[in-house]
Structures are given as structure tokens and as C-alpha cells.
C-alpha positions as CSV (number, residue, x, y, z in Angstrom):
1,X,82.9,87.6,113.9
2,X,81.9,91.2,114.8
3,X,84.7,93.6,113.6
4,X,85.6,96.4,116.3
5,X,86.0,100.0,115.2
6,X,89.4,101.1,115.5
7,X,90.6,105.1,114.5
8,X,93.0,105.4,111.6
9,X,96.9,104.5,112.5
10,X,98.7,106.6,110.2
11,X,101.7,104.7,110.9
12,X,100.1,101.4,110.5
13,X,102.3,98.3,110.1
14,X,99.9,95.3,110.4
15,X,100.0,94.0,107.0
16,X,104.0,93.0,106.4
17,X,103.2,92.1,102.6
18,X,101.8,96.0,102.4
19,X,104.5,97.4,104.5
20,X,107.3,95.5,102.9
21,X,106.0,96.8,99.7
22,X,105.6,100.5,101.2
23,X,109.4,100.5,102.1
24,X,110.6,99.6,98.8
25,X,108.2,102.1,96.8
26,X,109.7,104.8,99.6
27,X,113.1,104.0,98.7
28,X,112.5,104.5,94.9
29,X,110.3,107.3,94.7
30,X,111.5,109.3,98.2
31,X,108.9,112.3,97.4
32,X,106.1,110.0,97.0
33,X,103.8,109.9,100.1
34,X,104.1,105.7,100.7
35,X,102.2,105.6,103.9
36,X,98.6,104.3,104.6
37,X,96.5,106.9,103.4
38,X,93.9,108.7,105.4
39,X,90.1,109.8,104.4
40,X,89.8,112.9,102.3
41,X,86.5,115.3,103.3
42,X,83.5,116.2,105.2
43,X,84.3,114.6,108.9
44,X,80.3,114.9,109.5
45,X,79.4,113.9,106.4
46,X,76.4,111.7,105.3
47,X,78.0,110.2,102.1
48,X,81.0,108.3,102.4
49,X,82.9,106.8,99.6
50,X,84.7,103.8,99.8
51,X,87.5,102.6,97.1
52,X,89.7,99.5,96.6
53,X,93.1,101.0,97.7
54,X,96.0,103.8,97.0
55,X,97.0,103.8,93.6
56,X,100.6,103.6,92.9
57,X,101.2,107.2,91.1
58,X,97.8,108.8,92.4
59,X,97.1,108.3,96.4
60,X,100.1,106.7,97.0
61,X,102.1,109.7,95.9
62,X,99.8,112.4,96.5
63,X,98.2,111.2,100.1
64,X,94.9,112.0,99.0
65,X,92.6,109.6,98.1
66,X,91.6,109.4,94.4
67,X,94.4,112.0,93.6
68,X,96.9,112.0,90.8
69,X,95.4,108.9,89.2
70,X,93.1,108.4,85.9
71,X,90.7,107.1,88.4
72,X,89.8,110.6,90.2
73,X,89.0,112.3,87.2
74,X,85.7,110.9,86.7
75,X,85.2,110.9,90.3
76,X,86.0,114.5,91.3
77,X,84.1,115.8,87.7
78,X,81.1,114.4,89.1
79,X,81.6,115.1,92.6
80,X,81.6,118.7,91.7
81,X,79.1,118.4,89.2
82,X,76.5,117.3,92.1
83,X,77.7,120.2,94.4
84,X,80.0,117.6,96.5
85,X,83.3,119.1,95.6
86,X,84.3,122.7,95.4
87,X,86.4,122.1,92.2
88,X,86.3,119.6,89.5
89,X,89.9,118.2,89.8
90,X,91.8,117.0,92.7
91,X,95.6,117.9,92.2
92,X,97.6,117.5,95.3
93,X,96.6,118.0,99.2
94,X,97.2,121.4,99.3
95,X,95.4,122.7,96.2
96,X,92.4,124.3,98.0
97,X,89.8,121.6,97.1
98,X,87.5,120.6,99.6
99,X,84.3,118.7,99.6
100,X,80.9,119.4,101.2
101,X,78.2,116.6,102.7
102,X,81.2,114.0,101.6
103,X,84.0,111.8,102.4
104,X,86.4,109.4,100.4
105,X,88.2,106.4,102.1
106,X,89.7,103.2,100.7
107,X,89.0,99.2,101.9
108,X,92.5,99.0,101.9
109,X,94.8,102.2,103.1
110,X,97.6,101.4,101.8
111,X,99.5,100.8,98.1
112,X,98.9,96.6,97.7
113,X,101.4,95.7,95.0
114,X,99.5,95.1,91.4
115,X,96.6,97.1,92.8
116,X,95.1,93.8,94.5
117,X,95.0,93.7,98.3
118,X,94.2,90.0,99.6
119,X,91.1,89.2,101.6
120,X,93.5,88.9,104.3
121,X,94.5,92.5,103.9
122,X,90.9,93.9,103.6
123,X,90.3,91.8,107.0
124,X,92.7,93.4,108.4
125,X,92.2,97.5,107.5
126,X,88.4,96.7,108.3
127,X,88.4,98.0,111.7
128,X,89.2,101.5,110.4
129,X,86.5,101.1,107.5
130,X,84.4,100.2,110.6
131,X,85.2,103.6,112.8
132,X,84.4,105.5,109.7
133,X,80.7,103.7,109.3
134,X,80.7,104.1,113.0
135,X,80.5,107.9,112.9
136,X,78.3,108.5,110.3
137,X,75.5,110.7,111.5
138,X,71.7,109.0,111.2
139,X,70.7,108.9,107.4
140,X,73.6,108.7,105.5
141,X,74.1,106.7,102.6
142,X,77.6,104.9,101.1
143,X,78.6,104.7,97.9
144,X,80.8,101.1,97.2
145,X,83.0,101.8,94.0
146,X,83.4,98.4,93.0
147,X,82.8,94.7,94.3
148,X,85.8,94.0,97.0
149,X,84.7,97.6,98.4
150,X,80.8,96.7,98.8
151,X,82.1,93.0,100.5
152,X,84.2,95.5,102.8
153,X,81.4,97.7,104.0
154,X,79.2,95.1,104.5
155,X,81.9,92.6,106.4
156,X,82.3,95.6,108.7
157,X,79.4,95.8,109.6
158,X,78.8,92.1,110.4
159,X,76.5,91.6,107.0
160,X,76.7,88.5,104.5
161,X,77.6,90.0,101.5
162,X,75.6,86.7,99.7
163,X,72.4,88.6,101.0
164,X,72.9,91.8,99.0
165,X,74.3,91.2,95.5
166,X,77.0,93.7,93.9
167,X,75.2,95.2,91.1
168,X,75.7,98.4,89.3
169,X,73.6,101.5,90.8
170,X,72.3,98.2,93.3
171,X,70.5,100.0,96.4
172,X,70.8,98.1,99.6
173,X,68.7,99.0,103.1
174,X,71.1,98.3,105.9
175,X,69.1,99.8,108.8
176,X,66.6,103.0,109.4
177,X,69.7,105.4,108.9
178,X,72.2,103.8,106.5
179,X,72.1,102.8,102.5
180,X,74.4,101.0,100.3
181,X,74.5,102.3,96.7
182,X,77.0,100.4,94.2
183,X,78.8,101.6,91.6
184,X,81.7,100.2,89.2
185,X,84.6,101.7,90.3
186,X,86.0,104.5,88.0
187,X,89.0,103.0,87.4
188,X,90.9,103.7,83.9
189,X,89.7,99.9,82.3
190,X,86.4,100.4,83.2
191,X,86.4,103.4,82.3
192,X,88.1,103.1,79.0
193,X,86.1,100.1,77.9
194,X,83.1,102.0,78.9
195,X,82.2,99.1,81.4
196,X,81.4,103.0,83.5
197,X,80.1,105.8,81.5
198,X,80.2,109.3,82.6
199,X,76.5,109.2,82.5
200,X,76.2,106.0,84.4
201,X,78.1,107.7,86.8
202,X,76.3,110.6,87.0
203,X,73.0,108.7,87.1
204,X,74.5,107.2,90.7
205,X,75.5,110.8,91.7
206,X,71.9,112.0,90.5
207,X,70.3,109.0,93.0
208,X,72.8,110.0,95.8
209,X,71.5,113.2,95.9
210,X,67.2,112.4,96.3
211,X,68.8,109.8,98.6
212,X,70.1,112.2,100.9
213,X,68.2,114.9,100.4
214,X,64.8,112.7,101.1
215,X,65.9,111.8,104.3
């Protein structure tokens, strides 16, 4: 069923488990930010990121994706280290970072409780994953931190994700001007049971790079 492209709602409602959630985690932590979560970066930029969802204590409280949590650290490091970031930490949305030739967005825009959106959920945020494939300019590549994030990008696009594996650093040709690249996702168990090394990482980062600057 072909998915149709639909701009961020920043007051989005459409998943009551999510929303129900939201209104409890607003009510205990008021300063928190507790709404979907929009993309972070480059609005014409040819790498986009995509992520699983809002952590509870980073995104979630911050409104900035892959801020506040264990799992931006590696990811901003190496952002900067590869001339994508101006800085090599992402505090708050008002510390001054900004990031060149790159975006971040999430599967899922909003906090899922336990950190595990259902497939039901991910169906139904894919329109806006959609609109931000959608207005990619012509040779661009995206980077899919983790499985449920590579079966997002490709079900937005109308793909089978049973013809193009998940597979660390995994390169997939979706048409003359896109690319899938796969990563594990940088979160703090992969990244503490070195699942993800920084070097692995970088090694993506490093490949992103002749990627985009080849085309």
C-alpha cells in the first residue's frame, strides 16, 4: 500500500497509546519537552538520519533529536568528526550547534513507552518519514541506525524490506539518486557491549562521506 507524504504535525495525536503516554510523562516531568519531536538540521541536506524514537531523558526532554541521551554522544562525536556538525556535543536546542549537508529524524516522533514503538505505530508516523525522503535533493544517501529504522525507510517508500537485508555498514541502491547505508544504532547497550565501536562507526561516517562526495 503506497504511503503518502504528509509534513510534520507538531501537535500530532494519532497514536492514543503514544499520546496517552505523552500526557502522563508531561504531568510528571512539566519542563520536559513531551511532544512529537521534529527533525534536527540541514533542510536541503543530502544525508538524512533516521533513529528509532525520542528517548525518555534525551529527545523527549530536550526536543532535539539524539539530545540529552547516552545515545547522541557517539553520534554527534562523529558527526563533527566528519565535518557534519559544528560541535562535538549536542546539549539543548539552543546551544549554538548546527549541522551542515545533514539531518536527524526518528521512525517514530514521539517517546513509545519502554523505548519500543509497535509496527502499528511506525505505520502510522511513516507519512512524515515519507515527506522527509520526499524532499531530499537528487543524490542523497540515508543512514538507518538500526533494524526497525531501515524497515521504516524502506516501507515508506513502498520497498520489501525482505529484498534488502539489515546488515551492519549494508549498502542498498534504491534508485539513480538515493542510497541506504545501515548502521547499529548507537544506543548505550550496543554501545557498551561493543556490539558498535567508535571505529565501526566512524568507518560508516568515513563511507558516507565518498558516498556523497562521489555523486
Amino acid at each position: 500500500m503506497t504511503v503518502a507524504a504528509k509534513p510534520f504535525n507538531p501537535a500530532c495525536r494519532a497514536c492514543p497509546r503514544l499520546a496517552d503516554f505523552l500526557d502522563q510523562v508531561r504531568a510528571a516531568h512539566p519542563d520536559y519537552h513531551a511532544a512529537p519531536v521534529p527533525d534536527f538540521g540541514d533542510p536541503v541536506a543530502r544525508l538524512l538520519i533516521v533513529g528509532l524514537a525520542p528517548g525518555m531523558h534525551g529527545a523527549n526532554r530536550t526536543g532535539r533529536p539524539f539530545t540529552g541521551d547516552h545515545a547522541g554522544i557517539l553520534l554527534y562525536q562523529t558527526l563533527h568528526e566528519f565535518g557534519f556538525a559544528t560541535d562535538p556535543e549536542s546539549l539543548s536546542r539552543d546551544d549554538g550547534l548546527e549541522l551542515k549537508q545533514a539531518r536527524i529524524t526518528n521512525a517514530v516522533r514521539c517517546l513509545p513507552p519502554q523505548n519500543k514503538p509497535t509496527p502499528a505505530e511506525v505505520r502510522t508516523c511513516s507519512p512524515y518519514l515519507r515527506d522527509d525522503l520526499a524532499s531530499l535533493p537528487p543524490r542523497s544517501v540515508v543512514l538507518a541506525l538500526g533494524r526497525i529504522a531501515h524497515e521504516a525507510v524502506l516501507r515508506a517508500l513502498d520497498q520489501r524490506p525482505a529484498a534488502y537485508p539489515f546488515a551492519h555498514a549494508a549498502e542498498h541502491v534504491l534508485g539513480p539518486d538515493l542510497m541506504l547505508v545501515d548502521s547499529y544504532h548507537c544506543s548505550r547497550y550496543n554501545t557498551q557491549t561493543r556490539r558498535l565501536t567508535p571505529t565501526m562507526f566512524q568507518d560508516v561516517f568515513r563511507r558516507l562521506r565518498v558516498l556523497l562526495e562521489a555523486a
